[in-house]
TITIVO-196337 format. One record per atom (N, C-alpha, C): residue in one letter; x, y, z. Coordinates in steps of 0.02 Angstrom, whole numbers, plus 50000, padded with zeros to 5 digits. Layout:
// residues N
AXYZ/...
// end
This chain:
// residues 211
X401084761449736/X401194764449802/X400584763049846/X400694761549899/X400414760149956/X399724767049990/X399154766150006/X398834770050044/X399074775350075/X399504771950118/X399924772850192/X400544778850178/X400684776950100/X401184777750090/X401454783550035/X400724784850015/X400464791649977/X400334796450034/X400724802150001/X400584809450026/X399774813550023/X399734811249972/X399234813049961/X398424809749991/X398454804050007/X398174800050040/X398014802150115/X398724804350123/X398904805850223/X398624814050232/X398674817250188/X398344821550197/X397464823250190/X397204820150153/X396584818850148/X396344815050200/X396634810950218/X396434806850288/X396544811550348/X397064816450334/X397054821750407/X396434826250401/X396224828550346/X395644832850343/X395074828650377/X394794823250363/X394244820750365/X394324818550445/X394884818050471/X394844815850544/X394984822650589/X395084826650564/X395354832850593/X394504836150597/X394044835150556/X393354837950548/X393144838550630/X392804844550640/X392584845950689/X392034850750701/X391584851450744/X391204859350748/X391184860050823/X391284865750843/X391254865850940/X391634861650956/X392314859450926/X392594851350961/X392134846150975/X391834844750910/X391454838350911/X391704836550860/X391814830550845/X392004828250776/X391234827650749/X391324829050674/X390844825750611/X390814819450595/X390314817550598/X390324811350591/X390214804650628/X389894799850674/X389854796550711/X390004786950679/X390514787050657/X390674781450638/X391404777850680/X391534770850671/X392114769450674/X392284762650681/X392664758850697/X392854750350684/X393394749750742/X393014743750799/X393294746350862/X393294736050877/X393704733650920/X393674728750937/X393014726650999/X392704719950965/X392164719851029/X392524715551090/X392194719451139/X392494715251204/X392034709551219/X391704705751187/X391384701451200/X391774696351164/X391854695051111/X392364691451055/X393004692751042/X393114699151049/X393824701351018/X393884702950954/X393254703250904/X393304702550828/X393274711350813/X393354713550781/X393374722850754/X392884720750730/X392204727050745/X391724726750744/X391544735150713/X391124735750655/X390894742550652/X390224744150669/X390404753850690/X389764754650710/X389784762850638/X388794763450631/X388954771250584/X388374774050600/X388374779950631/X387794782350649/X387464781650725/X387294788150760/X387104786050827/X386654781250852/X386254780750790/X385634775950828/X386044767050850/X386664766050796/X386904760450793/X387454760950848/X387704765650857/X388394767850912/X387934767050971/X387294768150983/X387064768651050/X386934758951045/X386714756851022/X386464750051017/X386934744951041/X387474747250991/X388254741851011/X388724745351071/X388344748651126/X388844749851173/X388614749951236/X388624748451282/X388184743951348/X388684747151409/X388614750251462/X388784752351521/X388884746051572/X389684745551561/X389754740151615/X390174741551677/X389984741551744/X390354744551796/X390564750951785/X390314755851722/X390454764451711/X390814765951666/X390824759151623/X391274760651569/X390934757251492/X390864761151467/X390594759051386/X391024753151352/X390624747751340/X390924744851318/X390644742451255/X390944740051203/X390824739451168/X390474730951131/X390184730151097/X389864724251074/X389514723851013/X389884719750968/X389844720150891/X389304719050874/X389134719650823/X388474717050782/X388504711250778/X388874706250782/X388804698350764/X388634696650844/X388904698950888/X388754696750951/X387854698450976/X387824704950956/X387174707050959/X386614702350929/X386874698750875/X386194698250828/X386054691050866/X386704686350887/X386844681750912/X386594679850978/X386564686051012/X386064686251078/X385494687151095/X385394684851138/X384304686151165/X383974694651151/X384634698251155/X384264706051122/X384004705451055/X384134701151010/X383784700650951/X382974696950947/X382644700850945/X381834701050954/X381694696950881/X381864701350829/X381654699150759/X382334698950687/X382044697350669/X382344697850597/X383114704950570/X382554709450606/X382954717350599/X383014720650655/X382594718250723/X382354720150771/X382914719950840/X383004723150887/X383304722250952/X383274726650990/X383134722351081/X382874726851115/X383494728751164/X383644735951170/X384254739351184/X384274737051266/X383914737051294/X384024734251371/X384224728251366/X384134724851318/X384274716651347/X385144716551310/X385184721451247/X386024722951247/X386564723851302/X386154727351353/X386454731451405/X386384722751436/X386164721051453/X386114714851517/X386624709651501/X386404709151414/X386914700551387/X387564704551413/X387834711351403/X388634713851398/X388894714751466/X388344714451532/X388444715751590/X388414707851609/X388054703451596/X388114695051599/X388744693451578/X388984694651504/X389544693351500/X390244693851531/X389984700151513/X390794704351565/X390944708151620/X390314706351657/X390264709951701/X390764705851769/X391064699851777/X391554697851824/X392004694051775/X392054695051715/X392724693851664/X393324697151670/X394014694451708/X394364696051730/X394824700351672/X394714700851606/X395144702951571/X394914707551506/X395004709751463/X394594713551402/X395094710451335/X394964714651296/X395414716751235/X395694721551217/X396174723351199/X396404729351212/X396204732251142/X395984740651165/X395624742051097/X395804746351058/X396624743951061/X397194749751020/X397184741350967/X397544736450980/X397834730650934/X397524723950972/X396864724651014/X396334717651003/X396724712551044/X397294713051074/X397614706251128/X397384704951197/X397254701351186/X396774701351268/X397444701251309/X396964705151360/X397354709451434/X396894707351494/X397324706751550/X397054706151609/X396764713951639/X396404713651682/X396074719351727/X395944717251787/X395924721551836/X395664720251913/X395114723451916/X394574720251927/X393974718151941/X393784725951991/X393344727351976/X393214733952046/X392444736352046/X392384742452074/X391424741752078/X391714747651985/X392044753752008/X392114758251953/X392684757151915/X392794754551847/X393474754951820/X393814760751822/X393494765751815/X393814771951812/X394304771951743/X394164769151712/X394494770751639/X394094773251574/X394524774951532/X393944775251450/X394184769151405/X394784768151425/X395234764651359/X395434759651391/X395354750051375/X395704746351390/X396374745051347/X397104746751386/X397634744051351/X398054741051374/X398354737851310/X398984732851338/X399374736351362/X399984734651384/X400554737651413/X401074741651351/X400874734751288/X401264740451259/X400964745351205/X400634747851216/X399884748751187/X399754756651209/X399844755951293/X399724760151335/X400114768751333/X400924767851326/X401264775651301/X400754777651244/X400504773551202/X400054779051122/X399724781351152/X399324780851207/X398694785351246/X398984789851272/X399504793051256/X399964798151304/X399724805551234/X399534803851185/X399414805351117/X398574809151133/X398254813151148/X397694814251172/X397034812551100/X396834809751104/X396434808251041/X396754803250982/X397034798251015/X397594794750987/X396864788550968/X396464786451017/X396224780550994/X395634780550948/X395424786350978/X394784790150923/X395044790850865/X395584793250847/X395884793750771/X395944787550745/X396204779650791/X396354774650759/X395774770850723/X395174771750779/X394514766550750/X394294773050700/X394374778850686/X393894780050635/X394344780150583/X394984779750578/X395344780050518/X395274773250508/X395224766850536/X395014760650548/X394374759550457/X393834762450498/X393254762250471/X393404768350409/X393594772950398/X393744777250341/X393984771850277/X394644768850287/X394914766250243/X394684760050233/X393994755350281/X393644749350249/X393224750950212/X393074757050204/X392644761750134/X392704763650079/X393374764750090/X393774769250012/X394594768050015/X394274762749969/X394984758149923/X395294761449887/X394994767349859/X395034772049818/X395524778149825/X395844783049796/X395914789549806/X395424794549802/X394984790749727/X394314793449736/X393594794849785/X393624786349816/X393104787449847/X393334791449919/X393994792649929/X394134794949994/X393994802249977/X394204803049944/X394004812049913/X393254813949928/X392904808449909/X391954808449904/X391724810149981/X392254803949998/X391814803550071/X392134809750128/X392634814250098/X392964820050148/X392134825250119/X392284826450068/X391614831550038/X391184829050077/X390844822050090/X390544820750112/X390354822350205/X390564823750228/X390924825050283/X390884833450289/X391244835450258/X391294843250249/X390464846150243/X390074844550195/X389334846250183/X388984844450258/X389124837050285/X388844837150347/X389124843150414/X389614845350408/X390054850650449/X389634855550444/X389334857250357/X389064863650363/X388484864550397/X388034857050375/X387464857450427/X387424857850491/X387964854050523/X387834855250615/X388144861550629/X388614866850582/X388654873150601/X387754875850590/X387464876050524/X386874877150521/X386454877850577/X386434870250622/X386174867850655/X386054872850719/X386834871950754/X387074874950814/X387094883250797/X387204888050751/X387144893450726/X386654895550670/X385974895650683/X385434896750629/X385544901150577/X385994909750633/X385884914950574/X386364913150532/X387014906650518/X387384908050479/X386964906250399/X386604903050400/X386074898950347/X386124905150304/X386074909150284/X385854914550235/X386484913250207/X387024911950243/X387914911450202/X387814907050208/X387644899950165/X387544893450153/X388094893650092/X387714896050035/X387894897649966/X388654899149987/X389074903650005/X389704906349994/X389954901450046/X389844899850116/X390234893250152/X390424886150130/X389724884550081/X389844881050022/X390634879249998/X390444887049971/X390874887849900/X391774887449933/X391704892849987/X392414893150032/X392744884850051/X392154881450065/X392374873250099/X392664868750031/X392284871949983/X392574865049923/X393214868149892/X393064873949907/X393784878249856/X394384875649907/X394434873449997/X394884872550038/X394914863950004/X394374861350005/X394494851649983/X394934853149908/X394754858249862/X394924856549813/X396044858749824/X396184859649854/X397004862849886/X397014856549914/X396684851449959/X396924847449999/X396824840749949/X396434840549914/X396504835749853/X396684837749812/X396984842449776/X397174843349734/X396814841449655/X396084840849671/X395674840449625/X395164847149612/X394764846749553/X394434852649527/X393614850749563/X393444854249595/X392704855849605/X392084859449589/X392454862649517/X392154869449480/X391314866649489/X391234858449457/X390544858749463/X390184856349506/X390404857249574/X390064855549614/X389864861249660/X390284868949618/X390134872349671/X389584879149659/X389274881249691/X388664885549700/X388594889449614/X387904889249616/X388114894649540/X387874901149573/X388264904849550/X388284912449580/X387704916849522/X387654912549474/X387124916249428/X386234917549443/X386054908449481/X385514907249521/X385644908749572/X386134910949622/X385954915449672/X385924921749674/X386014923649614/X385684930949616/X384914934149613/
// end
């Protein structure tokens, strides 16, 4: 049976994309087409999401790592300087009459203006799924979820994984909850362990050392 095509699969994939705190999602990852090439390109982590995404005419656009490393923003070896990202993506596309569309990657025409006034370039037929509010955000990170975990297992890893980071930016944004670390813990894996239908006994708090 298929990924796609397991129940069990589709539900674990709704948890981990459904993750949120204050309506922020957990997590800053995802696999998005670059508008410089057209190739699906991933990004994980803000420092890398800020790097591969360049303000062109008011609209974020995006620009892969192969394009990046490929351009004059690459200083060194490991190195690149984030303004000159912003310039190659505004050189590029800044009077490029058309994008990629960044639901299914087919290049699309656009009219040229000072403000696009958009978030999302799409095709036409592309365009009703954005009627879906959080339709494209769900596609690139479920995108990048499943180029991770081939697995049933590792998808299981990486929801826990996910969930522990949830607890920290509640932590974060709510200090006094920290003293209920231990039992939020315990409440979050006992909910993964219903949605996977796996045992978490030892992963979860010992109630003997917190006494």
């Amino acid at each position: 049976m298929t990924p796609e095509k397991d129940e069990r699969w589709e539900r674990v994939i709704e948890s981990i994309l459904s993750k949120s705190v204050s309506h922020v999602h957990v997590g800053i990852y995802g696999i998005v087409y670059c508008q410089v090439c057209g190739r699906l390109g991933t990004y994980d982590g803000w420092c890398v999401a800020k790097l591969l995404h360049a303000n062109v005419n008011g609209k974020s656009e995006f620009v892969c790592g192969k394009c990046v490393y490929d351009s004059p923003a690459r200083t060194g070896a490991n190195s690149y300087d984030g303004g000159k990202v912003f310039d190659f993506a505004r050189e590029v596309l800044g009077a490029r009459p058309y994008r990629y569309c960044d639901i299914c990657g087919v290049r699309t025409e656009i009219a040229l203006q000072e403000k696009y006034d958009v978030k999302i370039w799409a095709c036409a037929a592309c365009k009703p799924k954005l009627s879906d509010e959080g339709f494209y955000f769900r596609v690139q990170r479920r995108r990048y979820v499943e180029s991770k975990c081939t697995t049933y297992e590792q998808l299981c890893v990486f929801d826990i994984k996910l969930e522990m980071e949830k607890l920290e930016m509640e932590d974060t944004l709510k200090p006094e909850l920290r003293s209920q670390r231990s039992a939020r813990t315990r409440a979050a894996l006992q909910k993964l362990e219903r949605i996977h239908g796996e045992s978490y006994v030892e992963l979860l708090p010992d109630e003997k050392l917190e006494r």
